[in-house]
N, C-alpha and C positions, 0 to 999 in steps of 0.2 A: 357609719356608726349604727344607723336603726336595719343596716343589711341590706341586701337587693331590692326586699320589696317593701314598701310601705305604707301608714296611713295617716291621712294628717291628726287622728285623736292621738297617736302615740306621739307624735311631735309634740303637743297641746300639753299632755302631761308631762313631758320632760322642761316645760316653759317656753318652747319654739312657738311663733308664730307663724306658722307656714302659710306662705304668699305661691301655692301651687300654680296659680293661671299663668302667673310672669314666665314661674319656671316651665311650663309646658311651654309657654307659648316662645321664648326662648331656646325650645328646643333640651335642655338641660334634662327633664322627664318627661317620661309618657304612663299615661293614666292606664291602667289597664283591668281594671275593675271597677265598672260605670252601675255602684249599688248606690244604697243610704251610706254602707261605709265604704269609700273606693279608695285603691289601691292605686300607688305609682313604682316605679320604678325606675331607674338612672336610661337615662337616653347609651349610655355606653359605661364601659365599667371604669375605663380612666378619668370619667367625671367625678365618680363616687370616690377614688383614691386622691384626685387634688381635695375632693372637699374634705375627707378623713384627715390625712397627710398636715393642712391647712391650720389645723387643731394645734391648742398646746397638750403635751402629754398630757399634763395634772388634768386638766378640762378634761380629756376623752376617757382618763380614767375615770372621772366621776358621775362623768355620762354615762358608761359604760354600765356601771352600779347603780346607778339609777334605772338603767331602760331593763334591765333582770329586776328588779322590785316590782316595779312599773309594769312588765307581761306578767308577772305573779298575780299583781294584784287586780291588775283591770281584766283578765282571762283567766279566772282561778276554774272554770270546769274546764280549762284546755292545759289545765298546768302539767299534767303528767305528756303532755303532746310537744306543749312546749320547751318540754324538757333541757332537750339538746340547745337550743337556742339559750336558756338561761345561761346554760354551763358554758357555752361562748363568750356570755356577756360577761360573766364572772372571770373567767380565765386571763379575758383581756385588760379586766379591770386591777388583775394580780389578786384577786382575792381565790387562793391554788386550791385551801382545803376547802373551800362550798363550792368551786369550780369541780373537784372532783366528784362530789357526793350525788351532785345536777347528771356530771356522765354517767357513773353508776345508773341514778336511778332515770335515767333516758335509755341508757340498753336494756333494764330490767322490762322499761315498758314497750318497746321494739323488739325484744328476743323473741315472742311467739307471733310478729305482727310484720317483721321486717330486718332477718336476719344481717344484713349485709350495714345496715343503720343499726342496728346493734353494736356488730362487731368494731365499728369505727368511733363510737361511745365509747368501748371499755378500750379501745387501742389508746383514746386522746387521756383515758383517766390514768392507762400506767406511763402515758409518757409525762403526765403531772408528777409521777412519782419520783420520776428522777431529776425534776428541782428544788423537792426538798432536800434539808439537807440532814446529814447523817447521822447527826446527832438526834432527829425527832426520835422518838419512840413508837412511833402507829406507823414507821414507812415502812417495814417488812410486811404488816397487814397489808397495809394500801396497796403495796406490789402484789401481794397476792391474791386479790379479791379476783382485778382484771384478768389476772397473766390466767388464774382458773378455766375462766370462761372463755377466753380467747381458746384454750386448749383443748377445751370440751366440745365449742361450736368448729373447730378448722374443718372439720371435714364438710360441714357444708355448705363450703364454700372454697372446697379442693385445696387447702392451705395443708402443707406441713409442717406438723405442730412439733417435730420431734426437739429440734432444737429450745423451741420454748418452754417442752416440757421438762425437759433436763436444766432450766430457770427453775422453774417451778416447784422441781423435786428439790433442788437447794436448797429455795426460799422455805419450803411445807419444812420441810427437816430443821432448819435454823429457829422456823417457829414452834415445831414440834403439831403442824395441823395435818393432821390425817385425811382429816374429813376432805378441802381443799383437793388436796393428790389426790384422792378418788374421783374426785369430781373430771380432773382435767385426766385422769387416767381413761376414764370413758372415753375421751376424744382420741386413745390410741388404735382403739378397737376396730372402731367404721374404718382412720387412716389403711389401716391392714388389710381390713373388707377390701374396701376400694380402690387398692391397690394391687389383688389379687392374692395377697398373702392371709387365707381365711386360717391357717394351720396357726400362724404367728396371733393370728386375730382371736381364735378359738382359748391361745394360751394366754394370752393379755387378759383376755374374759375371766377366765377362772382365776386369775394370779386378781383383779381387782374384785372377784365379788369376797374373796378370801379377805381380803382388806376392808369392803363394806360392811360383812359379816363381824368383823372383828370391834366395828364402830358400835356397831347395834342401834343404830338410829331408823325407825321405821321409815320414818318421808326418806332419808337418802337412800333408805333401797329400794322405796319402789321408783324414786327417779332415775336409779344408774342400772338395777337389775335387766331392765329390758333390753342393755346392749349385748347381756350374755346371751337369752333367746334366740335373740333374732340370728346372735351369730350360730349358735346351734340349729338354730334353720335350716341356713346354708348347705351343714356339714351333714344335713338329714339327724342328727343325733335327738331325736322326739322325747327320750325319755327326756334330758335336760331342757329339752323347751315344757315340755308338759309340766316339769316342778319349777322351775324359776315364773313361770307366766301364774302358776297357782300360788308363789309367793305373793309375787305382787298386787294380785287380786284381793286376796286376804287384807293385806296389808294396808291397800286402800280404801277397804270399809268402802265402797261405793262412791266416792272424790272419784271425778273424772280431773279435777286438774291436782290431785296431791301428786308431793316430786316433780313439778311440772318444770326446773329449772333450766332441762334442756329438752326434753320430748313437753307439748305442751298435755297432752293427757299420758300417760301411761297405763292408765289402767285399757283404753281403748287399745293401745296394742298389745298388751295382754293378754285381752279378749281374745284378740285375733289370732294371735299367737295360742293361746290354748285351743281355740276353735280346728286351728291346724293339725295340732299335734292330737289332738282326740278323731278326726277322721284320719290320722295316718293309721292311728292303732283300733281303727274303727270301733271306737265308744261315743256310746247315744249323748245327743247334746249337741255337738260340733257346731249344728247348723245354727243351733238359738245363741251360741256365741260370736258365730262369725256377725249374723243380725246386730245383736247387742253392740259388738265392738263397733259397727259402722254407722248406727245411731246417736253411739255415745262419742265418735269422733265428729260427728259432724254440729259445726257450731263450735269447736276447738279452733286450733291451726293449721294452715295447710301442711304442715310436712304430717301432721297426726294421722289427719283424714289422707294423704297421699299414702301413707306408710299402709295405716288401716284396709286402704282398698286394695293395695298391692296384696297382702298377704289374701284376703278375701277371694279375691276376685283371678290374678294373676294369676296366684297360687292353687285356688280352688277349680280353676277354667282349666288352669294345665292339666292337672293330676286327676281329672275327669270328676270330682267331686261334684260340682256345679256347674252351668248352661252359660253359654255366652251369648245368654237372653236380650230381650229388650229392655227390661229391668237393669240389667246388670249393665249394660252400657249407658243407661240413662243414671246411673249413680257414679260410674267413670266418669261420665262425662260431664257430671258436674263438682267433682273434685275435679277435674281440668280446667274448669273455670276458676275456680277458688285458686288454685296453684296459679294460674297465669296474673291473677291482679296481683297476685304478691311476688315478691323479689327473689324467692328462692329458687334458685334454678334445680336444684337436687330433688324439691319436690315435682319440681315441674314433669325434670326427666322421668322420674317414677312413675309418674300418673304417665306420662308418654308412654311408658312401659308396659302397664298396666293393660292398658286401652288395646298398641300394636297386639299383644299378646290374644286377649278377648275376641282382636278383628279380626286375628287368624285362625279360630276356632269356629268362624261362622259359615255358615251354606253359603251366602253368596259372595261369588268373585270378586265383585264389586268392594263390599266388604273386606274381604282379604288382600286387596288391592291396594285400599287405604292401608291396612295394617303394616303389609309390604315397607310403603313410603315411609311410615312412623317407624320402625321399627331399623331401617336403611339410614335415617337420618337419626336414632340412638348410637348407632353404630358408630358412625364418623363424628358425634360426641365424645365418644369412648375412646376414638384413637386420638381425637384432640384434648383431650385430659377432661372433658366437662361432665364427665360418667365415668360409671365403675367399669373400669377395666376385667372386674370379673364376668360381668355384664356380656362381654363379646360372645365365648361358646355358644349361649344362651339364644342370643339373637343370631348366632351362625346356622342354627339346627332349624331353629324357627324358618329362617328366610332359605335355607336351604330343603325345607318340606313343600315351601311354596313354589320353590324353585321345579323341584319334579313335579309338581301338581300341572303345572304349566307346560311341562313336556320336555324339558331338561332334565331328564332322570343321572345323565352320565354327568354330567356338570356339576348334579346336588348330592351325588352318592360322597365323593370324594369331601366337598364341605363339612357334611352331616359324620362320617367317620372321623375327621377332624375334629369335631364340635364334641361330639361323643368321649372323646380320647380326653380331651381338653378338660372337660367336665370333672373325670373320674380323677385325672392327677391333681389338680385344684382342690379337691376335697369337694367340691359344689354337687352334694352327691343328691339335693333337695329337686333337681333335675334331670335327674340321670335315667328314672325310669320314665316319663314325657319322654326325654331325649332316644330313650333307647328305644323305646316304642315308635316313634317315629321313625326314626333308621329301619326298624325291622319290617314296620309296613310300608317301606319303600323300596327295599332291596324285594316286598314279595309281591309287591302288585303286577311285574312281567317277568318275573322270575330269569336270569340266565344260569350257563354251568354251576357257578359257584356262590350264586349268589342265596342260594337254601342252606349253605351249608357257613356261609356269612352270619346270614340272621339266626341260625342254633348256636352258634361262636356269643354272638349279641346277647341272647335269650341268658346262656348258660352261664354270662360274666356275671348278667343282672343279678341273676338266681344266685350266684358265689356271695353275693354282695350283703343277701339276705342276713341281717345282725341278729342277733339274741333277740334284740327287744320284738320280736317278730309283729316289721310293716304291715299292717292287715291291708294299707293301699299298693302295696307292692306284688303281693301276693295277687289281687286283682290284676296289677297290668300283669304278671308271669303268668295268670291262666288266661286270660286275653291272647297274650303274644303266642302262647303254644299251642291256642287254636288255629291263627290264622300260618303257623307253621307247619301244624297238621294236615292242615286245608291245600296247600301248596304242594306239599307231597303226596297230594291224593290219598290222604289216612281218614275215609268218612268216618268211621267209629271213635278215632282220637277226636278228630275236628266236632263230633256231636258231643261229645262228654266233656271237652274242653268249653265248647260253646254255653252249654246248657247250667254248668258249673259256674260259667262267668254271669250270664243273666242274672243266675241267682243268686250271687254273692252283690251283685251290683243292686242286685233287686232293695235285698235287706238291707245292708247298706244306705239306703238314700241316695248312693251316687248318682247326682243327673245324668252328668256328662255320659257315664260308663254302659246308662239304664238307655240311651239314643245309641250309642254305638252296638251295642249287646244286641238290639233290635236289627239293626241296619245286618246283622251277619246273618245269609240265610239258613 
């Protein structure tokens, strides 16, 4: 009745006299919180079912209603905690419509706290829904609130929502709620992401911010806008992450948690997300946003702050923006702490991500050794469905640069051209130039026959690649890569003008990363 664990003041108010010594000393319980308030619990769980069982129905219904009053009332600073337990107690009391409103508002307070105890709140409130009966009038709402957010969180927690959502588009349309579909349309997005379908993911994006747009509600767009970004990310398409991340900034007036129903801040990835998209097309500022976004995620939730770092850091380490410092791994690594007390493994991975990435940017072996392992055990995440499967090339290129660092050059060429190829047909083109530049300083470091005439193949696809919005961080790694292809054909006057061109584009720029590498070429 009072659940697994117990105490005897809750006994007390329900009018039990609880004789706890008999029952320990019988064996029946065992004590297992020896405070001012101690705790028992059933010696075994078929004890706790004869004594339930034991009960007349009428009796354990009334119990039942009574012990949800009863945590209300004797724990009311713990009531939003205790959420989930009231709406038990209601549920089994048959009291459906305050049984449901308890899971709502139990996922409401576990959705940025405890993804996976969210999700199993809003599962138990729509299956309330289908004991009402048909004639109510609020059951097409009540189906809808859940089946939303079910649809909107599935990806993370690798769920395919597609069936549910095609629930959901019936129910939105029968009630005529927009707003609702939007919401759970977000959750089609990441599915596509992470699924390796960014082209299909890219079109969801636009086809739902069209539908947000069409709502005009400012909170709903800064909470769904940021699934467009970040998928433009991906696809390198900077203009669109630079105006949807400047919407949403606008929009939130400075609220780090407005729209917070499924990202717990948005404007933090925002930040982040414009901080990206302003060093892609090298405009001043970048660096006071990526700052911004990772102050203002921290103290959020971990997927925010896991998200936050990734673009920061991940992102910024790759594309030679910024140093895979001390700093920088001391702020990874404490969003790796935050991500591990919590349940969500998606943040987990990311921050995993995050980190491997940073470790394989570092001077020492030792360091890149670690990153190795993290980055090796992402992997066989990925092929076990508990990562993004777009994820692999990424970590292919990666562990195959490490791979010829270490003296397997014939082993990691063949990976790394793989990883490379993988990249460009995915559309994940937010990697392509790291990616390519790795490959090409790998095919030049002992150069054979064909392999100078490989990496101008490499250089010149990058350069094709080159869009309108003209990458100013691309155009850095393309005088970069041309140096060190000059350099290998013995062309000292290309390789000085290439050289001397890249210091100084990296100079002005800010790029850490690019301002140590530019150094390092003699």
């Amino acid at each position: 009745m009072v659940g697994s664990r117990f105490g005897p003041d809750l006994l007390t108010v329900l009018g039990v006299e609880p004789v706890v010594d008999g029952l320990v000393a019988a064996e029946l319980i065992d004590q297992v919180r020896f405070t001012p308030h101690p705790e028992y619990v059933f010696h075994h769980p078929l004890i706790r079912t004869v004594a339930y069982e034991s009960q007349l129905k009428s009796d354990r219904l009334e119990l039942h209603r009574r012990l949800a009053d009863a945590i209300k009332e004797r724990y009311p600073e713990s009531v939003e905690e205790n959420a989930a337990l009231i709406a038990e107690h209601l549920e089994a009391a048959g009291d459906l419509r305050a049984a449901y409103d308890w899971h709502m508002r139990a996922a409401g307070w576990s959705s940025n706290r405890d993804i996976a105890a969210a999700r199993v709140s809003w599962q138990r409130a729509r299956q309330i829904t289908d004991a009402l009966p048909d004639s109510d009038s609020d059951r097409t709402a009540m189906r809808i609130a859940p089946t939303t957010m079910l649809c909107a969180t599935g990806w993370r927690v690798h769920s395919d929502i597609s069936a549910r959502f095609d629930e959901l588009r019936d129910l939105c349309m029968e009630a005529g709620d927009k707003t609702s579909l939007a919401i759970g349309m977000a959750g089609l997005v990441p599915q596509h992401f992470n699924h390796g379908r960014l082209r299909e993911a890219s079109q969801v994006g636009t086809e739902l911010m069209a539908l947000v747009e069409s709502i005009g509600d400012p909170t709903l767009t800064v909470g769904l806008a940021s699934s467009l970004p970040t998928t433009k990310f991906a696809t390198a398409e900077m203009g669109e992450v630079l105006r949807w991340s400047q919407t949403i900034i606008d929009l939130a007036q400075g609220d780090p948690a407005k729209g917070n129903f499924i990202i717990g801040s948005p404007l933090a990835v925002a930040l982040a997300l414009r901080g990206t998209a302003r060093y892609a097309f090298g405009t001043p500022g970048w660096r006071d946003d990526l700052d911004l976004a990772l102050a203002t995620a921290r103290g959020t939730d971990p997927w925010s702050f896991s998200l936050v770092s990734m673009f920061a850091y991940a992102g910024g380490i790759q594309n030679g923006a910024l140093l895979a410092d001390d700093t920088a791994l001391r702020d990874i690594e404490e969003a790796l702490r935050i991500a591990e007390r919590s349940s969500d493994d998606v943040a987990l991975n990311t921050t995993r991500l995050t980190l491997g990435a940073a470790l394989m940017h570092r001077d020492s072996p030792a360091d890149r050794e670690r990153g190795s392992a993290v980055l090796q055990q992402l992997r066989d995440a990925c092929l076990n469905g508990q990562f993004y499967l777009t994820m692999l090339p990424a970590l292919d290129w990666y562990l195959g640069r490490e791979r010829a660092r270490r003296g397997d050059r014939d082993g990691a060429l063949p990976v790394m051209h793989r990883a490379v190829d993988d990249l460009y047909l995915s559309g994940q083109i937010v990697h392509w130039d790291a990616a390519t530049g790795a490959l090409v300083e790998t095919l030049l470091e002992r150069p054979r026959e064909d392999d100078v005439a490989k990496a101008q193949a490499a250089i010149a696809r990058l350069a094709a690649l080159q869009s309108d919005e003209g990458l100013v961080i691309r155009e850095v790694w393309l005088t970069r890569l041309n140096a060190l292809l000059a350099q290998a054909r013995g062309d000292d006057k290309g390789y000085r003008h290439h050289r001397d061109r890249y210091r100084a584009m990296a100079t002005s720029l800010g790029f850490e990363g690019h301002i140590k590498w530019a150094d390092a070429m003699p």
